[in-house]
C-alpha positions as CSV (number, residue, x, y, z in Angstrom):
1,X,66.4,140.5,156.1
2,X,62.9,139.9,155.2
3,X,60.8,139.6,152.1
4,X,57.1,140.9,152.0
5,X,54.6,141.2,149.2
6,X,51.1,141.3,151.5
7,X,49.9,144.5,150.1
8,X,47.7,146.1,147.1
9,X,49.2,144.7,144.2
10,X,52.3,143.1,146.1
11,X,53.2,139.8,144.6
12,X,56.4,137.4,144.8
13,X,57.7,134.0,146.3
14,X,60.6,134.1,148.4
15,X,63.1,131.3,148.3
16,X,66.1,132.1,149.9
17,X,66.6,135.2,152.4
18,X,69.5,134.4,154.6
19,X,72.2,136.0,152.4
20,X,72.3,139.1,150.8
21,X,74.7,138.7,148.1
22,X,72.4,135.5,147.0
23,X,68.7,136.5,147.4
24,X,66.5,134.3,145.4
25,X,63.0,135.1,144.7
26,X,60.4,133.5,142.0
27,X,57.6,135.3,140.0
28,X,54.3,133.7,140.5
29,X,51.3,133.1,138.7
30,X,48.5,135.3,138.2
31,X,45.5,134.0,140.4
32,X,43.6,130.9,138.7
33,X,46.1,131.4,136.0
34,X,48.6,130.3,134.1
35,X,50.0,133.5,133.1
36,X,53.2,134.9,135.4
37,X,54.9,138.3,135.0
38,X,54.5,140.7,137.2
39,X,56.0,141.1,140.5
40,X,56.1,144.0,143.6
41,X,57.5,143.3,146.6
42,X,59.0,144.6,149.9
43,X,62.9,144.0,151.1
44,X,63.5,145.1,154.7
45,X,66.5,144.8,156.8
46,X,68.9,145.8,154.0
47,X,70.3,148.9,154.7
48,X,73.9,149.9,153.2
49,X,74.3,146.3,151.8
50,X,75.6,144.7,148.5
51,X,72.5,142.7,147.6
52,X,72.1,140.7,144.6
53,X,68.8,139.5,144.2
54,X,67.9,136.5,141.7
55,X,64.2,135.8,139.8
56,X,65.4,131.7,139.5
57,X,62.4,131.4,136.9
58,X,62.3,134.1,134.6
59,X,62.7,132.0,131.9
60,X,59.8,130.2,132.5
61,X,57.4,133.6,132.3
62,X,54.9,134.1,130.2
63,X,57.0,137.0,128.1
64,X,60.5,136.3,128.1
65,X,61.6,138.8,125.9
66,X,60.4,141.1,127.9
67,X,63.7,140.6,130.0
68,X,65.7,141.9,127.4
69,X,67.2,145.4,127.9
70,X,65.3,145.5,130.6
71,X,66.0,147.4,134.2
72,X,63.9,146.8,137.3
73,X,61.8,149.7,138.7
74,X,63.1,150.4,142.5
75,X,61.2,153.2,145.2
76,X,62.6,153.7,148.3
77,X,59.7,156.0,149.5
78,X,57.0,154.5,147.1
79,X,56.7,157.9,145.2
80,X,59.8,158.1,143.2
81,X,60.4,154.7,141.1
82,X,63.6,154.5,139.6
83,X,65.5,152.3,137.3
84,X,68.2,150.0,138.7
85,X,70.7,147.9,136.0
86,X,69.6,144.6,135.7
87,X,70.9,141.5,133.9
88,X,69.2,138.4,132.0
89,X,71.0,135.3,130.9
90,X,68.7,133.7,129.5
91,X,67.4,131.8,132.6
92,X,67.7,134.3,135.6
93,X,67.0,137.7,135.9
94,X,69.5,139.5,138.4
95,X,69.5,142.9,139.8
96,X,71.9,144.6,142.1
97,X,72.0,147.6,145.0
98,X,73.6,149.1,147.6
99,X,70.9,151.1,149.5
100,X,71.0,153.6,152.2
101,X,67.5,152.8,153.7
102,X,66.0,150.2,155.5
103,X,64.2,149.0,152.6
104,X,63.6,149.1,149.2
105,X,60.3,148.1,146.5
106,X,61.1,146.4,143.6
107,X,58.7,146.1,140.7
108,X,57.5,145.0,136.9
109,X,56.2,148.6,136.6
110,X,56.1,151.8,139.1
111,X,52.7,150.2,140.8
112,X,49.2,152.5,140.4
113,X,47.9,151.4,143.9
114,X,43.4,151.1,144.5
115,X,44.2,154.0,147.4
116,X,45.0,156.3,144.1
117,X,42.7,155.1,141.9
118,X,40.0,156.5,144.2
119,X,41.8,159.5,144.6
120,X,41.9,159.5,141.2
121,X,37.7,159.9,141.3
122,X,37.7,162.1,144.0
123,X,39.8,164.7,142.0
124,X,37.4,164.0,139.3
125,X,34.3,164.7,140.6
126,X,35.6,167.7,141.9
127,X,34.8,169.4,138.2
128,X,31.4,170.4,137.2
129,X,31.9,168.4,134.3
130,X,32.9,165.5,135.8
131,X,29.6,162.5,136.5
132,X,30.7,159.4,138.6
133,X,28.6,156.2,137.2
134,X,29.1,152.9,139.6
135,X,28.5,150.1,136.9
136,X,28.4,147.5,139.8
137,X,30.8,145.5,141.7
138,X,33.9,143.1,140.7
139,X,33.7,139.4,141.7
140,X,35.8,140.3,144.6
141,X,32.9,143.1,145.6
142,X,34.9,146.2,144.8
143,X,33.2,149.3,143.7
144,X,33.5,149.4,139.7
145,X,33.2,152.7,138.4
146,X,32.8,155.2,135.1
147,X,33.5,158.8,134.8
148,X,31.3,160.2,132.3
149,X,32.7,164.1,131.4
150,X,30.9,166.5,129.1
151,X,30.0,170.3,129.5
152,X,25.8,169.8,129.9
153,X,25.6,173.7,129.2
154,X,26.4,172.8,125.5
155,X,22.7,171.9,123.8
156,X,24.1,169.9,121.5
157,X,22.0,166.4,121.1
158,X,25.0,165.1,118.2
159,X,27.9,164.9,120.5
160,X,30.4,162.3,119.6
161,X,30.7,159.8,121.9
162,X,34.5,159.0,123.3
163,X,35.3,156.4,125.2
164,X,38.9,155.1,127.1
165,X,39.2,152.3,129.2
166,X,42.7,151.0,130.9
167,X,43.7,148.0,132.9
168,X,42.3,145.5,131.5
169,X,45.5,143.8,131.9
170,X,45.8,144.7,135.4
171,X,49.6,144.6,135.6
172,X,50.3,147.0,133.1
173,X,49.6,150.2,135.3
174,X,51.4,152.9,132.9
175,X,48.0,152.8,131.7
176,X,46.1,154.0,134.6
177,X,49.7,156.6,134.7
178,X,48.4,157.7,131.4
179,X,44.3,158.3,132.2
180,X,45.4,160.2,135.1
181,X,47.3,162.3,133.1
182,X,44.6,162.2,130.2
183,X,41.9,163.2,132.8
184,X,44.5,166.4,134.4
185,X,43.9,167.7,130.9
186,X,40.8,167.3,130.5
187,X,39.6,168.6,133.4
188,X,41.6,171.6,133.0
189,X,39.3,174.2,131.7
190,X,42.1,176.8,131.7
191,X,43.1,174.3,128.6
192,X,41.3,175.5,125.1
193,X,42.2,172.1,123.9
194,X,39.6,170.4,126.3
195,X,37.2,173.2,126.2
196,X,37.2,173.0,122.6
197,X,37.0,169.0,123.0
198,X,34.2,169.2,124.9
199,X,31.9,171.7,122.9
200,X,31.8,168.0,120.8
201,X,32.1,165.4,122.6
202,X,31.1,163.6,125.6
203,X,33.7,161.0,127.6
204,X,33.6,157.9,129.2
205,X,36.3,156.9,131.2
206,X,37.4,153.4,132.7
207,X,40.4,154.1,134.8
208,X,40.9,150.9,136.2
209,X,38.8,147.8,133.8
210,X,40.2,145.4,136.5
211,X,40.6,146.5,140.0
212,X,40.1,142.9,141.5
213,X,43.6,141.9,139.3
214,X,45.0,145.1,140.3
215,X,44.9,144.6,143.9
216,X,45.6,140.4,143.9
217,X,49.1,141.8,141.5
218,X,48.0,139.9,138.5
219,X,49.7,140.5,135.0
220,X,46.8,139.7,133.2
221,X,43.5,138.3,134.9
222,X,41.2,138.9,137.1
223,X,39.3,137.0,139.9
224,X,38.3,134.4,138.2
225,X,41.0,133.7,135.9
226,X,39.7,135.5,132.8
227,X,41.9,137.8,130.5
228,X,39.7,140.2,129.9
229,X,40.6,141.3,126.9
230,X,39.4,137.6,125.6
231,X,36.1,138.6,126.8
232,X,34.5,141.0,124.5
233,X,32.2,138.7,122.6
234,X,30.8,137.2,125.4
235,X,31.7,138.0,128.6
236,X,29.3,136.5,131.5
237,X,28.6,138.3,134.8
238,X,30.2,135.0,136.6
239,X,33.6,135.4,135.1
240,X,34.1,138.8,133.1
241,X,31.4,140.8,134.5
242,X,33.9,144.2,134.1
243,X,33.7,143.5,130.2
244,X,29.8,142.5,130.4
245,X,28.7,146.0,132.3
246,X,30.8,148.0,130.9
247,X,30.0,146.4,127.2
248,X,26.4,147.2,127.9
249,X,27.1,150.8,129.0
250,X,28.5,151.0,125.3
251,X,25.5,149.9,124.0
252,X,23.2,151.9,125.6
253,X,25.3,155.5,124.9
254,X,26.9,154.5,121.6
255,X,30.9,154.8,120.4
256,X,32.7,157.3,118.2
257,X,35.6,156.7,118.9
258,X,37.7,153.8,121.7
259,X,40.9,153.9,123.0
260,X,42.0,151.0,125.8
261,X,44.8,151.9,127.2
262,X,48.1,149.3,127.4
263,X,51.7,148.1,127.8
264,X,53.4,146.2,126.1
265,X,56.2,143.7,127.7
266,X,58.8,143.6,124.9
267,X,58.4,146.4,122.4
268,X,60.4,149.7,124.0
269,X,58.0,151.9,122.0
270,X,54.9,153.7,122.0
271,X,52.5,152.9,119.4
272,X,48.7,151.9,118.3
273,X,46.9,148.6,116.8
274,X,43.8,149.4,115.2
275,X,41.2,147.2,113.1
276,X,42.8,146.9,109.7
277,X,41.8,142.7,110.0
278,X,37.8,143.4,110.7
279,X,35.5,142.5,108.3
280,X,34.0,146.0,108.5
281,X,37.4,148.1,107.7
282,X,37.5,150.1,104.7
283,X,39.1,153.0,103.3
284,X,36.9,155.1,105.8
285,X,38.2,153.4,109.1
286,X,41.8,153.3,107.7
287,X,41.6,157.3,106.8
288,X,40.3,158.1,110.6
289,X,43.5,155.9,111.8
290,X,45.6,157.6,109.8
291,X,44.0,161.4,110.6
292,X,44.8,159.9,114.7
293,X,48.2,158.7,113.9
294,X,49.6,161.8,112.6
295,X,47.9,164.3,114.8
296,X,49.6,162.0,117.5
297,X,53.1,162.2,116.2
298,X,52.9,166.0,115.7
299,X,51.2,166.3,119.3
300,X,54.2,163.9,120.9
301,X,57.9,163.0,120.1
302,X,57.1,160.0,122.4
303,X,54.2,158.4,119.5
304,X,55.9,156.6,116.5
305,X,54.4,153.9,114.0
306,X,57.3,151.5,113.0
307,X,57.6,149.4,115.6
308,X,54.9,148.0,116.4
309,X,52.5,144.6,116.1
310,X,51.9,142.7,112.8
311,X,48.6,144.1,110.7
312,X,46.0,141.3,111.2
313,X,45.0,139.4,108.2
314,X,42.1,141.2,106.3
315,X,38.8,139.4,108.0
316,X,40.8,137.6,110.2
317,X,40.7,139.8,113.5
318,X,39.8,138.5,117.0
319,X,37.0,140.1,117.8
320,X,37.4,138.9,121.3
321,X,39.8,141.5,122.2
322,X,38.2,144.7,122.8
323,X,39.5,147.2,120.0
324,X,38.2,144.9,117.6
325,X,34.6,144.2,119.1
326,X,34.0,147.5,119.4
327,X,35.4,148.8,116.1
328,X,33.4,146.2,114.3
329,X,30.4,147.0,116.4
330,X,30.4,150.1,116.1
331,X,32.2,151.0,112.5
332,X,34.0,153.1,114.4
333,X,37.8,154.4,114.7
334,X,39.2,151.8,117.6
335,X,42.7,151.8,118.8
336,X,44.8,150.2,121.3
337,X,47.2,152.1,122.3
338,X,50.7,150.3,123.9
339,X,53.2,151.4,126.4
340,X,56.9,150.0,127.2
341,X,57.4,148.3,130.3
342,X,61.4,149.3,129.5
343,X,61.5,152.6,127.8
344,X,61.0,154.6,124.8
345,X,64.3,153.7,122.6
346,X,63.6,157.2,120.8
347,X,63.8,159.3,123.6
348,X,65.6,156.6,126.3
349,X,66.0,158.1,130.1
350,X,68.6,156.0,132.0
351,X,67.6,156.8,135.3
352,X,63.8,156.3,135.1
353,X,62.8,154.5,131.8
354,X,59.6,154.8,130.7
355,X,58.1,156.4,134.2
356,X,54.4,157.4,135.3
357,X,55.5,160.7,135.1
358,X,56.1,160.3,131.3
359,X,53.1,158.6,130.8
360,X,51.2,161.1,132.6
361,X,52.4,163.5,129.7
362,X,51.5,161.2,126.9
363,X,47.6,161.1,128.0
364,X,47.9,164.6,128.1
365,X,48.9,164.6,124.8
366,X,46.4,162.0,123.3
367,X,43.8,164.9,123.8
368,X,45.3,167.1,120.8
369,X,45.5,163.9,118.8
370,X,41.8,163.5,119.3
371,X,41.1,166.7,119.2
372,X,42.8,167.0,115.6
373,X,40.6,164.0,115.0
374,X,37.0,165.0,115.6
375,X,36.6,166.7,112.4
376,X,37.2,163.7,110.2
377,X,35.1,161.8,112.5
378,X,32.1,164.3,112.4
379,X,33.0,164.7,108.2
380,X,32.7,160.8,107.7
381,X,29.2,159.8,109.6
């Protein structure tokens, strides 16, 4: 048996691998980081046997709770991830299989691989309404990019301006799931709800806010260490510089309306945080929340908004974190939105969780909640 994890986005310390019904692996740390959460790795040589593979230091990651009710995400082709039953004591986290290949992937999240990000910009550009914008490079000299999408035959100088960004946390890939299904739907112009979208509006799109932490399988950094999502009030070009360009790309072309695109490890639910504890939020901001909340839950069983995060403190937001900045920058309606590494507890699927293909259908529905939207937007500038 062996254990690999020397791939895009593979990550995992092996510990003991000469018995199947005791392997013992550890999570590590993100890159120049103290963080530790994700993991993605490779187990060959185990065909048709009982294995029983142990995380020894789950309890010393960065969200425990995020162990509870949950189930490991499994592919044996790296195209179909599955759930497998997994168990947490408190100190490990076990999960057990019988498979009838050679070997299996295990990991945090189905993986969104830098291969399909790119594909993901190919199939863009393939519209006519579809611009490619390279912002620069990472620290790590990737290609860092921005779709911008409008329909130029509309003469219409007062288009709102729509941004969504995703990965800033690099491990939590159902957000990059969910562009790519946001961006399907967009581009569809066989779809009235994105032609009518885009008689309005113009979109900028950050699939991937992090692809250096993507490809190193970080939870939550990049390159140098940085959360990004810490960033936002001053990021520098030496350690944030995905914040910093695409900050000043926001500055030059303006915000109506941000969306940055999440997961969340312990909360099995889909929801939104907004801006409610900048010192800018009135009754204006909270009415545009409100108008997006409940286009959202009409548009999608999936959205709900009880369980969630605590409201900040009136005045007493972080305007590190990129919602914030941005709503506070901009006076403008500002939401991150948050995915279940688990599952949806309203709608729970046993066999898959929450899956890419499920989040693929919730950006596709994020475009009638903003669609419902634009009017209050355009009614309150």
């Amino acid at each position: 048996m062996r254990i690999s994890s020397h791939f895009d986005g593979g990550r995992i310390e092996a510990v003991k691998t000469d018995d199947f019904s005791d392997i013992q692996v550890k999570i590590k740390n993100d890159s120049h980081s103290e963080f530790r959460q994700w993991f993605y790795f490779r187990l060959q040589g185990v065909k048709n046997q009982d294995c029983v593979v142990k995380f020894l230091n789950a309890a010393d990651t960065s969200y425990v709770e995020g162990w509870q009710d949950y189930d490991v995400c499994a592919s044996t082709d790296r195209q179909e991830w599955f759930r497998i039953p997994t168990e947490f004591d408190g100190k490990q986290l076990t999960v057990e299989f019988n498979t009838d290949t050679d070997d299996i992937y295990l990991a945090y999240f189905a993986p969104y691989p830098f291969d399909r990000h790119l594909n993901l910009l190919a199939f863009a550009q393939q519209s006519a309404l579809s611009t490619l914008v390279n912002l620069g490079e990472t620290l790590d000299g990737r290609d860092f990019d921005m779709l911008v999408i409008e329909d130029e035959e509309v003469d219409l100088t007062e288009k709102l301006n729509v941004w969504m960004i995703a990965r800033q946390h690099p491990g939590e890939t159902m957000a990059e799931w969910f562009v790519e299904g946001f961006l399907e739907s967009l581009l569809d112009q066989d779809n009235p709800t994105s032609r009518q979208l885009l008689q309005q509006c113009r979109f900028h799109v950050v699939p991937n806010m992090n692809p250096d932490g993507s490809y190193r399988g970080n939870l939550r950094t990049n390159a140098s260490g940085a959360n990004l999502n810490r960033e936002w009030m001053e990021p520098t070009m030496t350690a944030s510089p995905e914040v910093y360009l695409v900050r000043e790309q926001m500055h030059a072309r303006g915000v109506d309306l941000f969306l940055d695109i999440h997961g969340d490890e312990a909360i099995p639910y889909n929801f939104v945080a907004g801006c409610e504890g900048n010192p800018n939020y009135n009754e204006r901001l909270k009415h545009l929340e409100d108008t997006f909340k409940a286009a959202w839950a009409a548009a999608s069983p999936d959205f709900q908004d009880v369980y969630k995060y605590d409201d900040d403190e009136p005045g007493k937001a972080d305007l590190r974190i990129a919602t914030n900045y941005v709503g506070q920058t901009f006076n403008c309606l500002s939401y991150t939105v948050e995915q279940p590494f688990k599952d949806n507890h309203d709608l729970p699927d046993e066999q898959y969780g929450w899956s890419p293909e499920r989040c693929k259908k919730f950006g596709e529905d994020v475009l009638i909640a903003i669609n419902n939207t634009v009017p209050a937007i355009k009614s309150s500038q």
